[in-house]
Structures are given as C-alpha cells and as structure tokens.
C-alpha positions in Angstrom: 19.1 10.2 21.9 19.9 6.5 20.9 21.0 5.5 17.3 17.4 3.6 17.9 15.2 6.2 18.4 17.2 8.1 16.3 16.3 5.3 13.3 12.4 5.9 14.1 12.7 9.4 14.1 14.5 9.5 10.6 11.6 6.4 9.4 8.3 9.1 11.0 10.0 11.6 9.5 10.4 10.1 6.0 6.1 8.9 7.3 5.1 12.7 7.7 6.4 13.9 4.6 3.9 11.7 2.5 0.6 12.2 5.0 -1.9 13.7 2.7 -2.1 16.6 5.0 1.3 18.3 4.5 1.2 17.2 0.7 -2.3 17.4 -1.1 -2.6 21.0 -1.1 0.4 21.3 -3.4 -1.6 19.4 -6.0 -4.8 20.8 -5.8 -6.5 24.2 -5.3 -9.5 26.1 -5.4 -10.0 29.6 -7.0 -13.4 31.2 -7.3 -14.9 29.0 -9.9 -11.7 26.9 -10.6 -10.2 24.1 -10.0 -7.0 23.6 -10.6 -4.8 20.8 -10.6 -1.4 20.6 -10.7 1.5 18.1 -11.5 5.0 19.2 -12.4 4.9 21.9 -15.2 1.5 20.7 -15.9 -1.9 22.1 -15.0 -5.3 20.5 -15.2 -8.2 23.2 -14.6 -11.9 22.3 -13.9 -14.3 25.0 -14.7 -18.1 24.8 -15.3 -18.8 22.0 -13.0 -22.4 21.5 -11.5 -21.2 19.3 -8.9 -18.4 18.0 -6.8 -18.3 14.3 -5.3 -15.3 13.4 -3.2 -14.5 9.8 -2.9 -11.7 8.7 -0.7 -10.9 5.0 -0.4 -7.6 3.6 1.5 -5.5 3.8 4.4 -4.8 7.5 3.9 -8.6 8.1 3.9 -9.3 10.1 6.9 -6.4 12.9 6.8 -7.5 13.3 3.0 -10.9 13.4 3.8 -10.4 16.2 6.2 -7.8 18.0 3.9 -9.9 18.6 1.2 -12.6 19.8 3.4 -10.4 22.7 4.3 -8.9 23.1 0.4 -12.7 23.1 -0.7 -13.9 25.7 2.8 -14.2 28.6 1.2 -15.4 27.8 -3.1 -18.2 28.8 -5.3 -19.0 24.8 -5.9 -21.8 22.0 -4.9 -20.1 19.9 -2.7 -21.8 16.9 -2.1 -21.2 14.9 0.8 -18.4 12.7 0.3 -17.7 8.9 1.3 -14.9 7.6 3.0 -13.6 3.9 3.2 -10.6 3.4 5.6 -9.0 0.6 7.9 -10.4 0.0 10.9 -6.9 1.0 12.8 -7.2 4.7 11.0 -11.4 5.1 10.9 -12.4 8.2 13.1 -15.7 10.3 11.3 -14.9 13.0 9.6 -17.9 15.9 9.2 -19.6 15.7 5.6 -18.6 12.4 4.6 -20.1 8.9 4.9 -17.8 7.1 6.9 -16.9 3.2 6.4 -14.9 1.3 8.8 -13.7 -1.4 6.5 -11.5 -4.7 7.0 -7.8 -5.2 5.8 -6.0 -7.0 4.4 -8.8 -9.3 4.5 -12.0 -7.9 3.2 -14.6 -8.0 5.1 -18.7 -7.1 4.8 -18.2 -3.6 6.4 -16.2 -2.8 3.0 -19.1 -4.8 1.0 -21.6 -2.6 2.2 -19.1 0.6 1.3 -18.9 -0.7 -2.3 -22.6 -1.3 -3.1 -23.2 2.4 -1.2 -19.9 3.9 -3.4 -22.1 2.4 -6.9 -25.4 3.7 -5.8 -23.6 7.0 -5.0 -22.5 7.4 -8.0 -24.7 5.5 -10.0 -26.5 9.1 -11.1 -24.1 11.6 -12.3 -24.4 13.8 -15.4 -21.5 14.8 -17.9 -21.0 18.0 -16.0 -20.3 16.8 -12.4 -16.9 16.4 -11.4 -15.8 13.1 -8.9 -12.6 13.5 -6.9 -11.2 10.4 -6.0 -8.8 10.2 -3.7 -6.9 6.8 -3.5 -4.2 5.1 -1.2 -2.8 1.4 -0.2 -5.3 -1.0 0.9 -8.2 0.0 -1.3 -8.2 -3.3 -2.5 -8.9 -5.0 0.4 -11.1 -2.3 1.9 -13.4 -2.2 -0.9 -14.2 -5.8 -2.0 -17.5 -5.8 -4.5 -17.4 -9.1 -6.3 -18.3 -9.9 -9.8 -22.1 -11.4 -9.6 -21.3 -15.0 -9.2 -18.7 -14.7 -6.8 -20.0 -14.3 -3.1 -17.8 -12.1 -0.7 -16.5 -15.6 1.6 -14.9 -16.7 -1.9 -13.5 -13.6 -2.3 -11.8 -13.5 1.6 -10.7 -16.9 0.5 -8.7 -16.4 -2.2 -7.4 -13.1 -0.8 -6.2 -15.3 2.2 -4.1 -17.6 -0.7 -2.9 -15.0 -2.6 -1.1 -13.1 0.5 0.0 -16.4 1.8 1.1 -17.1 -1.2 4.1 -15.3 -1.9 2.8 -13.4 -4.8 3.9 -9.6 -5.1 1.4 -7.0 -4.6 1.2 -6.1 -8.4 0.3 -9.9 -9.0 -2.2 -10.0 -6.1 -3.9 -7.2 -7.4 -4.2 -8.8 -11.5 -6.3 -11.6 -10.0 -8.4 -8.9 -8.0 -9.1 -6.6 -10.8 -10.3 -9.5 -13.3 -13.0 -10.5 -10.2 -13.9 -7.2 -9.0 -16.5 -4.2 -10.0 -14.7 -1.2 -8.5 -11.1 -2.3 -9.8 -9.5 -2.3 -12.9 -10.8 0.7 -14.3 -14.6 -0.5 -13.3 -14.8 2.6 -10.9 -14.6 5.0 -14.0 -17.5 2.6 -15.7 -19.7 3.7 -12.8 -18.6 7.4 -12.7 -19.3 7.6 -16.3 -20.8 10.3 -18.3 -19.2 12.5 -15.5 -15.5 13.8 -14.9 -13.1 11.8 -12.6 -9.3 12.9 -11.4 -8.1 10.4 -8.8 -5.3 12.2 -6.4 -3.2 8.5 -6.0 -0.6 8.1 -2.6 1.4 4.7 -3.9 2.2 1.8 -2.1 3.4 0.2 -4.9 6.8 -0.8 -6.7 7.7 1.4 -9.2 4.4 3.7 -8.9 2.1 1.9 -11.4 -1.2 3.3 -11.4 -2.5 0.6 -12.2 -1.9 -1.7 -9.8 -2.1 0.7 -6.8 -5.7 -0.6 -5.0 -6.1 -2.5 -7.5 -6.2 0.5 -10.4 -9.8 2.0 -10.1 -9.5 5.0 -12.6 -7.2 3.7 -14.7 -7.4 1.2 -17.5 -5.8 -2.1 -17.1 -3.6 -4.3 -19.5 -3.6 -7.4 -17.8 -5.6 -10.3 -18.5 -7.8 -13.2 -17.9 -4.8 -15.2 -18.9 -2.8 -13.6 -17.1 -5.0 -14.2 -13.6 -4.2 -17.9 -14.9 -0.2 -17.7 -15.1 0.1 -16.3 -11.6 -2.4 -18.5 -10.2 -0.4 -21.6 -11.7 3.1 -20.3 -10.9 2.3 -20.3 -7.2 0.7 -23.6 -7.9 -2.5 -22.0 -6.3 -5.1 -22.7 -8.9 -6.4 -26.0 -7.3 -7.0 -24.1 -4.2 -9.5 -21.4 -5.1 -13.3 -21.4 -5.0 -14.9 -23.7 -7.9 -17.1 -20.5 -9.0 -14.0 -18.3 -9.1 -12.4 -20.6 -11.5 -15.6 -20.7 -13.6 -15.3 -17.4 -14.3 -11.5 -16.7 -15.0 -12.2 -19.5 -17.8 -15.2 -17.9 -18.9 -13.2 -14.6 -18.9 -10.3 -15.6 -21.2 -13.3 -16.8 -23.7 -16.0 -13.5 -23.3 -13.9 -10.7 -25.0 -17.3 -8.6 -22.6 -16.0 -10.0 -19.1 -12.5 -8.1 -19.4 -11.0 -5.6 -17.9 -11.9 -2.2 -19.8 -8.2 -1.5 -21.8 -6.4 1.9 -22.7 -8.4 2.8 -25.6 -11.8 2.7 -23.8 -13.6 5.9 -24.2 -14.7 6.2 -20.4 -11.3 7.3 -20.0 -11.5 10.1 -22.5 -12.4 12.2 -19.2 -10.2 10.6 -16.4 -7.1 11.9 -15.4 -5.0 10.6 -12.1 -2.4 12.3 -10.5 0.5 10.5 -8.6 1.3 12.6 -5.4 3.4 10.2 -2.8 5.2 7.7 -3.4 8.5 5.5 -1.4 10.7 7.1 -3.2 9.6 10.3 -2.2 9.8 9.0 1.5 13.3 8.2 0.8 14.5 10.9 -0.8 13.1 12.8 2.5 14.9 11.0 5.3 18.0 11.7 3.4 17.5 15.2 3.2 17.1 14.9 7.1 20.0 13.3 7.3 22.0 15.6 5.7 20.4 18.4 8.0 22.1 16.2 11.0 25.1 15.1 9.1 24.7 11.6 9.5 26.2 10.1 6.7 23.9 8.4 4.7 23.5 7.0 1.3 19.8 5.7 -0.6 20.8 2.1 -1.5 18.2 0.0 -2.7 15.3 1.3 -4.2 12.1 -0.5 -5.3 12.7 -3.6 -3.6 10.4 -6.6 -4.5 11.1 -10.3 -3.4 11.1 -13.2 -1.0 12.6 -11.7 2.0 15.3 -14.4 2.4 16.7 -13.8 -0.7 16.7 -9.9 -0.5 18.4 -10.0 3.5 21.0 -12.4 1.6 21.2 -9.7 -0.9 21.6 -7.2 1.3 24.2 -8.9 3.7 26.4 -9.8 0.2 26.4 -6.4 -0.9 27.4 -5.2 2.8 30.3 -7.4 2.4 31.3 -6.7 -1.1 31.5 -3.1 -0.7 33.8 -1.6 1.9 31.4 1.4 3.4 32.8 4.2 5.1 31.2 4.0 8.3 29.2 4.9 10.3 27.0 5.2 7.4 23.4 4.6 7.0 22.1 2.8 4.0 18.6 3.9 3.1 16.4 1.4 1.0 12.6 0.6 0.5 9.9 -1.4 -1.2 7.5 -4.2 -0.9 9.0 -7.5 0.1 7.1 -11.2 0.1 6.7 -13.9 2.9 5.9 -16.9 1.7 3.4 -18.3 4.8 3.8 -22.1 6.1 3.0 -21.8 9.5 0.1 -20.2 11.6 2.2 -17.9 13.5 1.8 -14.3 14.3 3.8 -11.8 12.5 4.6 -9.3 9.5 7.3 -9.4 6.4 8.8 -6.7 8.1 9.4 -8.2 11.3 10.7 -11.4 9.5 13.0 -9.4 6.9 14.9 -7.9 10.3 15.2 -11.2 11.7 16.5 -13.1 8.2 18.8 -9.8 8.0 20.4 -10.4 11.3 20.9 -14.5 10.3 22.6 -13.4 7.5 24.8 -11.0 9.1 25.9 -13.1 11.3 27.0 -15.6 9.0 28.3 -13.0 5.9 29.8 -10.1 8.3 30.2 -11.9 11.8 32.0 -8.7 13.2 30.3 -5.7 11.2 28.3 -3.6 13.9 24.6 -2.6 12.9 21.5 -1.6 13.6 18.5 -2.7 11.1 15.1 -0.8 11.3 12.6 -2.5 8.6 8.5 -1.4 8.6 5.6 -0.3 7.1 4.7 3.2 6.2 0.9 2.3 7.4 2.7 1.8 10.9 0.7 -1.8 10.8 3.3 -5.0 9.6 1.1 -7.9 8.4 -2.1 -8.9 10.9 -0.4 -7.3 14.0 -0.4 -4.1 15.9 3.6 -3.4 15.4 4.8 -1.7 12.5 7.9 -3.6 11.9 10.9 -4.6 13.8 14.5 -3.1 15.3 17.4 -5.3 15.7 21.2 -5.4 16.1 24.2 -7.3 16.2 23.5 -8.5 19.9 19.6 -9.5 19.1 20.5 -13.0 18.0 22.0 -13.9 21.6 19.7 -12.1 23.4 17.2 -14.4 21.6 18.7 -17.7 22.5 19.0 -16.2 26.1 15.3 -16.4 25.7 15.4 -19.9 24.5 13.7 -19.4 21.3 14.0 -21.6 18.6 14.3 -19.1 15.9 14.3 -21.7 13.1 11.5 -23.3 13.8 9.4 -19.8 14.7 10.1 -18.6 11.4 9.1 -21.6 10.2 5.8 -21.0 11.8 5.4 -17.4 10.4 5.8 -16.4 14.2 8.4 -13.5 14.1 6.0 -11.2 16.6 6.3 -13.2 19.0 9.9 -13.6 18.5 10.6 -9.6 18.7 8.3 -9.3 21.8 10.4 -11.5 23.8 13.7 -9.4 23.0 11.3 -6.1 23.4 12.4 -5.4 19.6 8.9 -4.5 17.9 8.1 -1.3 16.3 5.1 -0.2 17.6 3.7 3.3 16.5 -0.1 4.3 15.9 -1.6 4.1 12.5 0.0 6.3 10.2 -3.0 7.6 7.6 -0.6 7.1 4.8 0.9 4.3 3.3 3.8 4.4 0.8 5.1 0.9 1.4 8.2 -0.3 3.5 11.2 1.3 4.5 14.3 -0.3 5.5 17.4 1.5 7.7 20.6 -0.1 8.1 22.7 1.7 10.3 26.6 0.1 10.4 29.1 1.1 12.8 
C-alpha cells in the first residue's frame, strides 16, 4: 500500500467512526417503556409519552433514519412515521419515513416543499408526544422555508453571496436564522407544547449548537444587527434582494421578528445532545495510527479562515518547527474561499493546491504528501471530495501547461487536479463532521 492510499484509508477511517450507524446507539436506547438518553455521566429518560415523531434533517439523514428504526424495532411506543430531508448525493428511501430529496448547498424547491410538509407534520402535537430530531451539516441549505415576504429565488440568491463571499459557516448561518422559520430555534416554536431532544452530528467549528444547520432546537443569541455587521464587513449588503433588506431593518426595530433567545420558555422542554463532532474524527485517525505506528501528531484543531492564509500558516509552522519525520500532522476544520471566478472546484481542492505553492516557496526540499477533504466526501459543487498532492504535483502541472495562477484565480482547482489525476473521489459519506486535513512529511 502507498503512503496515498494509505492517507485515505486513515481519512475513511477517521469518516466511519462518526457515521450515525456505528455511533447513535451509544446515545440513545430503548427499554420497555423508556427512553433513555445518554451523554457522558448524564442521563435524560423519557417515560409516559403518547407518541414518538422522528425528524431527521441533513447529510447524515438516511443512515440515521435507518438506525433508529432498528434502536426503536422492538419498543412499547407510537411510532409515527418519520420524515427525512437529505442531499440529493446521499437520498435512497428508507421504510416508514417520508423521504425528501433536497438541494445543497443551494436550496432548492424540493427542500421548500420538505419544510412546509415538516410544519404541517408537526403543526399538531400535544404536551405528551415526544419529537426526536436528528440533525447534521447541510440542514440549512436542505431545508429553506423563508420568512413570509421573502420568496424561495431571494433566498438561493443570497445563499449564493454568502458562500461566495468568504463568510465562515457560523456567519452564513446568523443571516439564515434571522430569515428563516425552521432555524434559530423556530423548529422548537412549531414542535411546541410537545417534547423535543435533537441528537446533533457537527459540522461546525468549535461544536456550537447553535450554528450547526442553522440551530433548529436551540435558542439563538445573535441578532438583527448582527445579520447587518456581517453583511457590511463582506461589503455584501448592496447585493442582496430589496425585500430581504426590508426585513433585516424591520427586524432590528420589531423586538416580535427576532430570533426566540435563551430564556424563552419553548425551551423549558428541549434538550440536544452533541454526538459527533471533527474533533472526534481526529482523535480517531490517530488512534489508528498508533495501531500501525505511524508516527503521528494532531496539529491544528478547529481551523477557520481564508485558505491562503491558513496553507501559509501551515507551511511557516512546518518550517519553524523541526519535525521528526516521517511524521504525519493531523488537523481539521472549516476553511473559506473567497469566489472571483466561475470555475469549478471546492475549498478543499484549492487549500491542497495553495499548500503545495507555499511549500515550495517556504520548504523547497521538505518531502510531503497533503490529503485535504470533506467528511460529506462532496468538496464544494463537485463530485470529488477533496484533493491529494505532493512535492512533484506542481511540475507535473506545468507539464500539463496549466496556468495555475490564473485557474485559481478562476475558482477552477477541479479541473486543475483532474489533469494531474489528483482528485479525491469517494461516494457520499452520510455523515458530515467538516474537513480533514493530512500532511504526511518525509
């Protein structure tokens, strides 16, 4: 086995160990008439319910959806049938759930139609019913229901600016929650008088619950002024939708139009439970590591930020600090591309490429091997999940003569990695925990 493949087995195998199906049962199970739910040394027990409605919603949705049917096979409760609201990559029909094919990362009227069916689903429970909501990356996108005024094209619009913008994810998702009904804590709204526990997989930088699709169960601090700031720091505001604007002003004036805060009493019976994470996924591949002893270290944790700065980073620190090699440094996160051009490609793909620049100019003569992608296996509108480069890759692309400053310029990196036969392609995932990045030097 290459060092290559021996990179994507360590990245599936960090993948696996966050898939809802080798995880959720640790966190929930059924006994008799119980529920119970645990987290840590604490323990959450439903008892008395009438009825059970399981919600799943995100990229994680299908191998969650058919988890809990077999946690919930043999129980004393009313299961209802359940929906399901997944990317179009992951959707397959899972038995005794409504199934949504939805569109990401731009919404589309698939996930519309999901959203209106989710509220008239649950637009009738009573205090005693119980909803289990299973959450994980891309609910945002995959279950768009905009505030009335705001038609579903305005909504793809300024979903478009915001990820070509080079906002973070945790911005991205402040503007969505103030011009959404299912997101910042709007799902509970709807749920309300009954019981809600959301099992939550993150794809987000330091695991705020929150901000993870957009924060459905849980109650939001954020603002309409804050929607403002991050629209005007990415000097965006003068290109979003007239009616959008009309109603972020008449948010930060209507005290009614906000986002429903910590002390709102339709969370007295809401409870979420955090059960994957990238850390998690980290901490994993190095214990597989160790198994092989490959010497390997976790480097940089909860990385957030314009991937040319953070492959500079990277490339500085590589230089600074004389590793024992051959080591593999171990980091992840959620970088940002900021989008010019009309290219093809994915912030994975282009952090590998700006990684192997910098190399060459920081550490000319260090050997390594660079693995960066996404946990969803999908980087960015494209079918790869990342990219895989080394030392050589830079002349094997201007063998190819590529003008790799001006396809970056143009967003075009895909392209770029086909050429060199350097993608990472791998199916959908049914997870999502972020990205991972492996640096192998040598």
């Amino acid at each position: 086995m290459s060092v290559s493949e021996q990179l994507l087995e360590i990245f599936k195998h960090g993948v696996s160990s966050v898939q809802p199906n080798n995880i959720l049962d640790n966190f929930i199970k059924v006994k008799s008439k119980k529920i119970i739910v645990t987290e840590g040394s604490r323990q959450k027990i439903y008892s008395k319910i009438n009825r059970v409605f399981p919600v799943c919603i995100g990229k994680a949705s299908v191998d969650m959806a058919k988890k809990i049917k077999k946690i919930f096979k043999v129980s004393n409760f009313k299961i209802e049938k359940g929906i399901l609201i997944v990317n179009k990559e992951n959707f397959s029909k899972v038995k005794g759930f409504t199934c949504f094919s939805s569109g990401h990362p731009i919404p589309n009227r698939n996930g519309l139609d999901a959203s209106i069916f989710l509220e008239n689903y649950l637009g009738k429970l009573e205090k005693n019913d119980l909803v289990l909501i299973f959450i994980s990356g891309g609910g945002s996108a995959l279950a768009p229901y905009p505030v009335d005024g705001i038609s579903l094209e305005e909504k793809i619009i300024i979903n478009k600016i915001l990820l070509e913008s080079g906002a973070n994810i945790k911005e991205i998702n402040i503007v969505r929650k103030h011009l959404s009904k299912l997101k910042g804590g709007n799902l509970v709204k709807i749920c309300n008088p009954a019981y809600v526990h959301s099992f939550i997989l993150s794809d987000v930088i330091g695991d705020d619950l929150s901000s993870i699709a957009s924060g459905m169960t849980t109650y939001d601090n954020s603002t309409f002024r804050d929607v403002k700031k991050i629209l005007n720091k990415y000097k965006i505001w003068t290109k979003i939708p007239k009616n959008i604007k009309n109603h972020i002003n008449n948010g930060e004036k209507k005290k009614e139009l906000e986002t429903p805060g910590k002390n709102n009493q339709i969370f007295r019976k809401t409870n979420n439970t955090l059960i994957g994470s990238n850390n998690l996924c980290l901490n994993n591949m190095k214990n597989l590591c160790k198994k092989y002893n490959i010497n390997s270290k976790i480097w940089f944790k909860n990385i957030d930020g314009d991937v040319k700065k953070i492959s500079k980073k990277f490339s500085n620190n590589i230089k600074k600090i004389k590793y024992k090699t051959p080591v593999l440094l171990i980091s992840g996160g959620e970088t940002t591309v900021k989008v010019n051009g009309k290219g093809k490609g994915g912030r994975n793909q282009e952090f590998a490429l700006y990684f192997a620049i910098e190399m060459k100019k920081i550490n000319p003569s260090k050997s390594f091997i660079i693995l960066s992608a996404g946990t969803d296996g999908r980087d960015g509108p494209t079918n790869a999940a990342g990219g895989i480069l080394n030392q050589g890759s830079l002349e094997k692309i201007k063998k190819k003569k590529v003008n790799l400053e001006k396809e970056l310029l143009n967003n075009n990196s895909y392209q770029v990695l086909k050429k060199i036969n350097s993608l990472v392609i791998i199916d959908g995932t049914n997870t999502n925990v972020a990205d991972v990045q492996l640096i192998y030097l040598f």
